[in-house]
C-alpha positions in Angstrom: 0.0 0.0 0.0 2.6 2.2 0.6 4.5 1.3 -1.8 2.0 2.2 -4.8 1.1 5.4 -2.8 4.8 6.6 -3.3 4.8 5.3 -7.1 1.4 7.6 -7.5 3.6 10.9 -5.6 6.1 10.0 -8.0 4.2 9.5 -10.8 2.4 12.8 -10.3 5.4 15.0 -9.5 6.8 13.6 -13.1 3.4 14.4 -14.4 3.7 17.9 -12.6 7.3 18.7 -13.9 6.3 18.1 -17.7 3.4 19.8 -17.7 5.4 23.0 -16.3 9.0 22.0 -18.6 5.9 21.5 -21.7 4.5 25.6 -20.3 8.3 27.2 -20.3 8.5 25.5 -24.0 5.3 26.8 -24.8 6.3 30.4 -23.5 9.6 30.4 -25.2 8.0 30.0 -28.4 5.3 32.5 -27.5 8.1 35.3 -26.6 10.3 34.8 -29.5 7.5 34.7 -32.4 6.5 37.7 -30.2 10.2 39.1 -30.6 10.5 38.3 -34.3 7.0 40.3 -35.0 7.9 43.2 -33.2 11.3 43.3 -34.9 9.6 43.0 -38.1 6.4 45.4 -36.8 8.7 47.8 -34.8 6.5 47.8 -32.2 4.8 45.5 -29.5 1.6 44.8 -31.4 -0.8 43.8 -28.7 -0.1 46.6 -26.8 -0.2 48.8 -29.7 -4.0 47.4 -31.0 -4.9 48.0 -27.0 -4.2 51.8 -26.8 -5.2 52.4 -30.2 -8.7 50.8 -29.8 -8.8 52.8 -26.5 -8.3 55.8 -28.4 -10.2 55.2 -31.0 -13.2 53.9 -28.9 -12.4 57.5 -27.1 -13.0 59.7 -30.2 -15.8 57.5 -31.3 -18.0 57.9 -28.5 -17.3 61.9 -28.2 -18.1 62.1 -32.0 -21.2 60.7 -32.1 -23.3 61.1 -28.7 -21.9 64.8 -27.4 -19.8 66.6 -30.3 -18.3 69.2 -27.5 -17.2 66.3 -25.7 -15.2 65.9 -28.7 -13.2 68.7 -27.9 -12.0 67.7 -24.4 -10.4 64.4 -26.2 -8.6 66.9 -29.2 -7.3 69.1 -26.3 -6.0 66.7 -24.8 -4.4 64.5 -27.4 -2.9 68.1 -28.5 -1.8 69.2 -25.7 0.2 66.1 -24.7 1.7 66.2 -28.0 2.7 69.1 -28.4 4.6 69.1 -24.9 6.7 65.6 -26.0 7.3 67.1 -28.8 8.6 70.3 -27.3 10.2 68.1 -24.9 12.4 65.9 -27.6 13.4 69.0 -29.1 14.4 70.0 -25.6 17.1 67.6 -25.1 18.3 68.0 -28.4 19.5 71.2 -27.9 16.2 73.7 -29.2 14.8 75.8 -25.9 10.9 75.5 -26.8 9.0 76.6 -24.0 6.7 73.6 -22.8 4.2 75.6 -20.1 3.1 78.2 -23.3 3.2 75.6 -26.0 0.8 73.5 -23.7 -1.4 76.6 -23.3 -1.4 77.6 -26.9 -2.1 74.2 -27.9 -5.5 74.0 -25.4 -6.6 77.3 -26.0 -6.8 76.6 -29.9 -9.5 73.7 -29.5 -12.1 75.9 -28.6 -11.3 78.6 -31.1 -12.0 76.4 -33.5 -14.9 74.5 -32.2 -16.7 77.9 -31.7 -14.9 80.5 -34.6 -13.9 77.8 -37.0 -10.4 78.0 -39.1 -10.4 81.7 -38.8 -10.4 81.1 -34.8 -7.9 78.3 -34.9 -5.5 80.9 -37.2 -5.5 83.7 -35.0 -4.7 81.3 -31.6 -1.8 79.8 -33.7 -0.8 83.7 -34.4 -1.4 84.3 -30.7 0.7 81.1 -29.2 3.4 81.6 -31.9 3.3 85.4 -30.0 3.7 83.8 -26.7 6.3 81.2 -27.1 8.2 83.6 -28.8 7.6 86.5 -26.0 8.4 83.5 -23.1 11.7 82.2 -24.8 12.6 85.9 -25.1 12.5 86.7 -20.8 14.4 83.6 -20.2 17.3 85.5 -22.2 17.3 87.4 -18.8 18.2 84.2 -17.1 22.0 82.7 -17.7 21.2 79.1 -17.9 19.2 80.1 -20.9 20.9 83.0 -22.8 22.8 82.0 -25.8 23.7 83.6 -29.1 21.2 85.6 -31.4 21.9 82.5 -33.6 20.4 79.9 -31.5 17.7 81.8 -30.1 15.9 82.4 -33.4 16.4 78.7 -33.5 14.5 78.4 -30.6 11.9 80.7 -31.9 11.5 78.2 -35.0 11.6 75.1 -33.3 8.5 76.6 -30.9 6.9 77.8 -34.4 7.3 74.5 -35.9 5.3 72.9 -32.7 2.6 75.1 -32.9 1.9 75.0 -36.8 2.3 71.0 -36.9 1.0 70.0 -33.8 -2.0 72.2 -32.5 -2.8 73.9 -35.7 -3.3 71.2 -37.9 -5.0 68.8 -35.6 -7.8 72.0 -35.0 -8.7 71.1 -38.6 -10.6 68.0 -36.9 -12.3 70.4 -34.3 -12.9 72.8 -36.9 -14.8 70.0 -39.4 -16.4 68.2 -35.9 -18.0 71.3 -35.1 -19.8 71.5 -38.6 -23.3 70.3 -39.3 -22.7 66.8 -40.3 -19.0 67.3 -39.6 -18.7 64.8 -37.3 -19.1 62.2 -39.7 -16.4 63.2 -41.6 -14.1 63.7 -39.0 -15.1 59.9 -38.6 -14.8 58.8 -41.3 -11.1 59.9 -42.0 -9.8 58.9 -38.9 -11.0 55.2 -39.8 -9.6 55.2 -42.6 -6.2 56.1 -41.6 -6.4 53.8 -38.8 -7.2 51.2 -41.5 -4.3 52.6 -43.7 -1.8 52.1 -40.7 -3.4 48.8 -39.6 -3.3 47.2 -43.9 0.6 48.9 -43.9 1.6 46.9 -40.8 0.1 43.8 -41.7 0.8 43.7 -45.2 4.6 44.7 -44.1 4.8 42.2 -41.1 3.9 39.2 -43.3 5.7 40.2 -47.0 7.7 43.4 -46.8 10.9 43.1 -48.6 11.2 46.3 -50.3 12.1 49.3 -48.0 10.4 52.1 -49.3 12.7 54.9 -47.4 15.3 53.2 -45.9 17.4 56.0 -44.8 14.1 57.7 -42.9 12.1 54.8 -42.1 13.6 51.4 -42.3 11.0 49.6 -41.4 8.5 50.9 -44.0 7.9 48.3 -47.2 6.5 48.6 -50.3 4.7 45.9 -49.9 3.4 47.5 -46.7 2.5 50.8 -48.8 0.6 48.6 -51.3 -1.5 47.0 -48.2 -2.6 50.6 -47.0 -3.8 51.8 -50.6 -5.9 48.4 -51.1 -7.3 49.1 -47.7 -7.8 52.6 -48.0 -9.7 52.7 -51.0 -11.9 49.8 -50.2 -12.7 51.6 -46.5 -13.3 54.7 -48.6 -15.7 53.1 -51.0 -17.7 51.7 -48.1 -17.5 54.9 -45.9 -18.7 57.5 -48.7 -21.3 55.2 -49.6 -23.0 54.5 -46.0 -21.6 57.3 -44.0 -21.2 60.1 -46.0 -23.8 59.4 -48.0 -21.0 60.6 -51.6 -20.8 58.1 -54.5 -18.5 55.7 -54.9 -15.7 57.6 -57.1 -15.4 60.1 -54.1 -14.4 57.0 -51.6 -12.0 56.6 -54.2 -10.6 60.3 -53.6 -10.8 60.0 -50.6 -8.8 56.4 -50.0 -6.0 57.6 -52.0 -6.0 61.0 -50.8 -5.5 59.2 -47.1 -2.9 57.4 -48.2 -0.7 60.0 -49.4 -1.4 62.3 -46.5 -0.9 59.6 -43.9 2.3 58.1 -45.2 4.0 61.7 -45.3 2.8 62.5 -42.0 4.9 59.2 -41.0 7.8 60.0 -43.2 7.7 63.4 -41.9 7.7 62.3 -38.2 10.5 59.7 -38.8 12.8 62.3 -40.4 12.3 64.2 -37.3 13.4 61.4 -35.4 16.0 61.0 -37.4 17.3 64.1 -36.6 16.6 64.0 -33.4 18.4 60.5 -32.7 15.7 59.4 -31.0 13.4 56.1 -31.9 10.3 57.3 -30.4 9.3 60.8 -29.3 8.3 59.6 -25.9 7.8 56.7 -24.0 4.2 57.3 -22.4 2.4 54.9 -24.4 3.8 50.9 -24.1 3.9 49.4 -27.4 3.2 53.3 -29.6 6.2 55.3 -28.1 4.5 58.4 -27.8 1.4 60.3 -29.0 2.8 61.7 -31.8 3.9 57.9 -32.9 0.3 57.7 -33.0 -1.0 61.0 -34.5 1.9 61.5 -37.4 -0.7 60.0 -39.8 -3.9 61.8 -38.6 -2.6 65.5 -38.5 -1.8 66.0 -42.1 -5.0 63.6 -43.4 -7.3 66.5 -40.9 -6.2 69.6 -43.2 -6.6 67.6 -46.5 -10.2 65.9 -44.8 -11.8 69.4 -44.7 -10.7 70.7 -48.1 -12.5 67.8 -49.2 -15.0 68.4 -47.0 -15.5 72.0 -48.1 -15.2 70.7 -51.7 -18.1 67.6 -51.7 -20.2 67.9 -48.4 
């Protein structure tokens, strides 16, 4: 009796001790096919699909039940980027001012929800005023006086914030605000979400062709012909049920996405590039930072409502 008893412990612990060798196997598998994706992705995927559906679940909701709700989710998307942004240029060497660039990039939501692009001009006049008037009385101070040469720099690098971060994305508040607007502030954010989302996968699983090495290595043609396809077949489908446009416009409006979206990434990675930086912050695991996310969205908002002034 006792003897089976200690052959059934035995027998069990064996039992026990594959099952957990069989687990480590099963994780060590797991984590490199995880490691060999996000080498080929540059990213950690699942993470990445998590924040962006939070985001995108985020502007969703604000869009379609309360459309000034909307502009609490674009101020603050704006004014996180603009501040990393300002930051990174920080450490390489450009004073940019982060408490006024933060301000100028709040204060221009509601310009535009209210005024329109005529508001959302004259706050990026206003906050290129006050960045420029704030780097100017820290010349007073000696840890930030420096020659005339690198404070103009300093004025363009605070310049460049405003115009590319804050000013462009007010194009979505501006359309949002709009009767019907909403839908086509919708309506181009899904599609370059889908653009980015065809582009990974279509890279991930056959890009061989780097399409700007030097700026973005891990950007394929193959990837590039993924977002087109999927652009112009979400277009198609969107300006036939949601904008209620025929079916040529979805067209436009695909490959217009496209070209807006992949030089909004090719712009961002330059300035990473020169920055000698891989991502412009660090606050979002598995996206890098907001503008990792945003690079595509805030050239597509400018070229959205020309279209939109164009065909709605």
């Amino acid at each position: 009796m006792r003897q089976r008893r200690e052959d059934l412990e035995a027998r069990a612990a064996a039992t026990r001790e594959e099952i957990r060798a069989q687990i480590a196997v099963t994780r060590a598998h797991l984590d490199d096919a995880n490691e060999k994706l996000e080498a080929r992705a540059g990213r950690n995927l699942p993470l990445a699909i998590g924040f962006g559906l939070v985001l995108g679940v985020s502007m969703l909701l604000s869009l379609i039940l309360v459309k000034s709700f909307f502009m609490l989710v674009a101020a603050a998307l704006v004014a996180f980027t603009a501040f990393e942004l300002a930051s990174a240029l920080w450490f390489a060497g450009r004073y940019v001012p982060r408490v006024p660039t933060v301000i100028a990039a709040v204060a221009i939501v509601p310009a535009a929800f209210y005024f329109g692009a005529s508001g959302a001009w004259l706050v990026l006049l206003g906050g290129v005023l006050l960045v420029g008037l704030w780097r100017a009385a820290e010349q007073v101070r000696p840890s930030r006086r420096g020659t005339a040469l690198e404070f103009w720099k300093d004025l363009g690098a605070g310049t460049f914030v405003q115009a590319y971060v804050p000013f462009l994305g007010s194009f979505a508040v501006v359309m949002a605000a709009q009767d019907g607007g909403e839908w086509w502030t919708l309506a181009f954010l899904l599609i370059v979400i889908s653009t980015d989302t065809g582009a990974y996968a279509s890279g991930v699983l056959f890009g061989k062709h780097p399409m700007a090495p030097r700026i973005s290595p891990k950007k394929t043609w193959e990837g590039f012909a993924g977002s087109v396809l999927v652009a112009l077949t979400v277009g198609v489908v969107l300006a036939l049920f949601m904008l209620g446009q025929p079916w040529w416009f979805g067209l436009i409006f695909g490959i217009t996405m496209v070209a807006t979206a992949t030089l909004g990434d090719l712009t961002e990675s330059l300035i990473k590039r020169d920055l000698g930086i891989k991502d412009i912050s660090t606050w979002l695991p598995g996206h890098g930072g907001f503008l990792d996310r945003l690079d595509s969205v805030l050239p597509s908002t400018i070229a959205t409502y020309a279209l939109f002034l164009i065909f709605a």
